[in-house]
N, C-alpha and C positions, 0 to 999 in steps of 0.2 A: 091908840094902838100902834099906831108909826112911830114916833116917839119910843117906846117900849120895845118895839125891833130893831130900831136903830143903835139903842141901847144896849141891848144884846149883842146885838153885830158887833160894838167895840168890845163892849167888853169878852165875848171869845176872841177875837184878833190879837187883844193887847196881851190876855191869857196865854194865849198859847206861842205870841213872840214871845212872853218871856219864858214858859217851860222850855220853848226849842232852843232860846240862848244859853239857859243851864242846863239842858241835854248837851250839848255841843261842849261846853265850857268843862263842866264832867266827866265827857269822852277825852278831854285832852288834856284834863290831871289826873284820869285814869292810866293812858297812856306814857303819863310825864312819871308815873311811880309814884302817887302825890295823894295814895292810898285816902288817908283822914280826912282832905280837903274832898276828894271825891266824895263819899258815904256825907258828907255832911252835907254837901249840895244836893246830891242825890234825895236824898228826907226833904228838902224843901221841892227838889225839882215833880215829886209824886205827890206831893199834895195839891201842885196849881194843876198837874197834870190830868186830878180827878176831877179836881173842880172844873177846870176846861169842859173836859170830855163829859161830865154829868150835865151839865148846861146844854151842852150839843145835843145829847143822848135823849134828856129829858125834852127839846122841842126838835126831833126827829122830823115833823111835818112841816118844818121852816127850810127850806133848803136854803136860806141865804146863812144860816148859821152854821149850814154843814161847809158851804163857802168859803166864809171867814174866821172857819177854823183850819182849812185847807191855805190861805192864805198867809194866816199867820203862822203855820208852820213854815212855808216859803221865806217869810220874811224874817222870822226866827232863827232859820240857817244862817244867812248874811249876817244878820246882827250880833250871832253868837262868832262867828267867824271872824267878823272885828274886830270886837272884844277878843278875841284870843291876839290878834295882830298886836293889839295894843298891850297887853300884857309881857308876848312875847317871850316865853318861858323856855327856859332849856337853852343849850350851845347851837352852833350851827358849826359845822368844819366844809372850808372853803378850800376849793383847787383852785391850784392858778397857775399857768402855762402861759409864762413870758414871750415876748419874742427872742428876745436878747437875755443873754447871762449877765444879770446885772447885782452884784452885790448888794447896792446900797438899797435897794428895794427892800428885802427884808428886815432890816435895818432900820429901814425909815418905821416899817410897820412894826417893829419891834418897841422902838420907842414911843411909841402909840398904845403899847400897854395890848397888843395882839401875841399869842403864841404861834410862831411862826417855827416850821420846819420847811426846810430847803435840799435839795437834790439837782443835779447834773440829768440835764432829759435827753432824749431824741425824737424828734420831731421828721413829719416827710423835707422839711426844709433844710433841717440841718440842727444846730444845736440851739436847744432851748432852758429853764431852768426850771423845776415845777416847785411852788412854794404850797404848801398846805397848815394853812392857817383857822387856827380856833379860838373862836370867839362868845359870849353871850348872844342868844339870838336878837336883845335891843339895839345891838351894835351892827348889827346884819347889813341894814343899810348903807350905814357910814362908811363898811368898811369898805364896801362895792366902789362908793361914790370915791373911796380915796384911792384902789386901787387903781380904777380909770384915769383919775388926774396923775398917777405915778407912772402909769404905762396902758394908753388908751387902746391898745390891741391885745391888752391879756384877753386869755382866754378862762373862764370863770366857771366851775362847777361846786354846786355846793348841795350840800344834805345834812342834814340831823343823826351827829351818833348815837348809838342804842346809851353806851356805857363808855364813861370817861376813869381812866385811874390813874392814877403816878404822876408823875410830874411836878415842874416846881410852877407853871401856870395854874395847876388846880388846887395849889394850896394857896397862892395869891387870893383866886377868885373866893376862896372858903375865910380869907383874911379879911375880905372886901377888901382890898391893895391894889384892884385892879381898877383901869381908868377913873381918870378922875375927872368927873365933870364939874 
């Protein structure tokens, strides 16, 4: 009989991190506009979802399986939250608030295969330069790590735009023309 609950135990847990990974996963090619890929995850995400929950539902007098079904949703979130890291979908557009007006900054980041726009700032210190830079979100990292080696006192904000149009970096990217790895 132990054996047999233990059994159960995993398998609601492993059930239900993988429904919450492709809940999670489908929240954010819902959001990504990514329509087709949603709904198709979705049909598989509600099949583990019933199976999970019938399992649970069907030994209600076990409380270790209402547990580690509570569990694997917990752990289901992180896991699906990774997997979106890893994936890494969609642009990021990055501010950046120099100290110094520095030309070759942009420049540098230009030839990196970055869309960079550049502006004249004011700052409480005096003159600054604000570069606002867009990127793929797999390059999110890199580009931090590089702006810091080119000027380890910028100052960094960045978010996700809704809708990207025009320009001659967005037909790059739709080229694949953009960085080359």
């Amino acid at each position: 009989m132990l054996e047999n609950s233990v059994t159960m135990v995993l398998i609601i847990l492993i059930i239900n991190i993988v429904y919450v990974s492709f809940f999670t996963i489908r929240m954010i090619l819902t959001l990504k506009g990514q329509r087709y890929l949603a709904a198709f995850i979705s049909m598989i995400e509600v099949v583990i979802y019933v199976i999970g929950l019938g399992l649970v539902l069907d030994n209600l007098d076990q409380i270790q399986n209402l547990v580690a079904y509570a569990i694997g949703y917990g752990i289901g979130v992180i896991v699906g939250m990774k997997i979106e890291e890893k994936l890494a979908l969609g642009y990021i557009t990055v501010n950046v608030i120099t100290k110094e007006y520095d030309r070759d900054l942009p420049n540098s980041l230009r030839t990196q295969g970055y869309g960079v726009t550049t502006w004249a700032a004011q700052g409480l210190e005096g003159d600054r330069m604000s570069l606002q830079i867009l990127t793929p979100r797999k390059y999110e990292l890199k580009l931090y790590q590089t702006i810091k080696e080119l000027d380890p006192k910028a100052f960094i904000i960045a978010y996700e735009p809704k809708a990207i149009y025009g320009g001659f970096w967005v037909k790059s990217v739709k080229k694949g023309k953009l960085f080359n790895e």
